[in-house]
N, C-alpha and C positions, 0 to 999 in steps of 0.2 A: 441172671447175668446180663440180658440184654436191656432190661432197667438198669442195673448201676451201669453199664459202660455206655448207653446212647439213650438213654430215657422215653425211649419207645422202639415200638419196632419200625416206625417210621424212617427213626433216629440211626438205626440198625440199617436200614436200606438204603439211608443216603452213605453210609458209610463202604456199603456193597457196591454201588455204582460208582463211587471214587476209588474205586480199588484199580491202582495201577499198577502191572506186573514189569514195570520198567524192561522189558524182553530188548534185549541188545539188538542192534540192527545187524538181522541176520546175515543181507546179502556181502556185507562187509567181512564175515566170519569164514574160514577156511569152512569148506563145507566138511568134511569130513568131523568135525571136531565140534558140531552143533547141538548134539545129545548132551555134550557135557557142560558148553556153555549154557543151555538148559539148565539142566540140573545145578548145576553151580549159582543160578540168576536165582532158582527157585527155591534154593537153601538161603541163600544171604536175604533175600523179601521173609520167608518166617521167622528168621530170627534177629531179624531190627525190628527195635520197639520203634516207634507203635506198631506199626503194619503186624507183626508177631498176634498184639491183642485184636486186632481187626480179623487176620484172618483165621483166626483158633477160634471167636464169637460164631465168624461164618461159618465154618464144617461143621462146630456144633449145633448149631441151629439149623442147618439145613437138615439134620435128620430130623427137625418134629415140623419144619414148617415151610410148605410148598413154596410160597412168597419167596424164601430165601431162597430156594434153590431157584428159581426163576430168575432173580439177581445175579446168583452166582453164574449162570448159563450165560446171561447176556457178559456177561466179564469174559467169560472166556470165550463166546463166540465173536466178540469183539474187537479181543487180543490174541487168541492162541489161530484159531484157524488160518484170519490172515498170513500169520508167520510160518505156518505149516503151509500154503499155497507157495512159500519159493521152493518147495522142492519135491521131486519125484509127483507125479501125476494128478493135476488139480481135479479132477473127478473123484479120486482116495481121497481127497486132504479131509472133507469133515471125518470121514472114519479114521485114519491117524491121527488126527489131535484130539480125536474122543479117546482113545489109544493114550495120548500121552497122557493126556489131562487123569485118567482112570489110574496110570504108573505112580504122576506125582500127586495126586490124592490118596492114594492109600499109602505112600510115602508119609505123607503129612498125620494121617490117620493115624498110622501105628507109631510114629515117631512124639508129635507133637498133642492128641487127645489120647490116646491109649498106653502110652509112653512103655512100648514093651524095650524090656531090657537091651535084649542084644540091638535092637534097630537105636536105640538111644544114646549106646556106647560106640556107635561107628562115628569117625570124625566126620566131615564135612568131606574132606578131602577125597574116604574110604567109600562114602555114597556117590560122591561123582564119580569115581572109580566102576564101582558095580552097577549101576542103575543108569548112568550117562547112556552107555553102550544099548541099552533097549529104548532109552527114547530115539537116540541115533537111528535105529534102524526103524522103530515106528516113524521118524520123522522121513526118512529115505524108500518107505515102502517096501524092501526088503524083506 
């Protein structure tokens, strides 16, 4: 897979480091209401093509191959923790957005590579619903 869509794993990595989680500008955001802006930013990134094939290549390759997860890290150490530093206690923030990051990966896991039933019949809507509210509160420390 990672031969036909980047023609190496190089190819595969420069694609990991362009990966941008467009994360809305939080401090502009009702804070109460940030879990599900979350979740909502992080459903509409997997399922717009391209980014959809960029990032279903990365989850699956990060189970056989460290490089990638080392990409994937810098991505999200880049993007996610900042954004979890405006709220509730900057000493928590790396363990909270390890926290989220772990909610919306196995989100992505069982929805988008494992494709279990019921997690793949909920809407869009029905996930920001259930799932917004625990990043909410991993993102508030709580």
């Amino acid at each position: 897979m990672v031969m036909r869509y980047y023609g190496s794993k190089d190819g595969l990595f420069a694609a990991a480091v362009d990966v941008e989680l467009e994360l809305p500008d939080l401090g502009a955001a009702d804070p109460a209401t940030v879990g599900e802006l979350l979740t909502r930013q992080f459903l509409a990134l997997w399922e717009r093509p391209p980014t959809d094939e960029i990032l279903l290549t990365l989850l699956r390759s990060a189970v056989a191959d460290d490089a990638v997860v080392e990409k994937i890290r810098e991505v999200f150490a880049r993007q996610v923790t900042p954004a979890v530093l405006r709220f509730g206690d900057p000493a928590d923030a790396p363990r909270r957005a390890g926290l989220i990051v772990s909610q919306l990966f196995g989100l992505a896991l069982t929805r988008y590579v494992l494709r279990l039933p019921p997690v793949v019949a909920l809407t869009p809507a029905e996930i920001v619903e259930e799932v917004g509210p625990t990043v909410q509160r991993y993102l508030a420390g709580a």
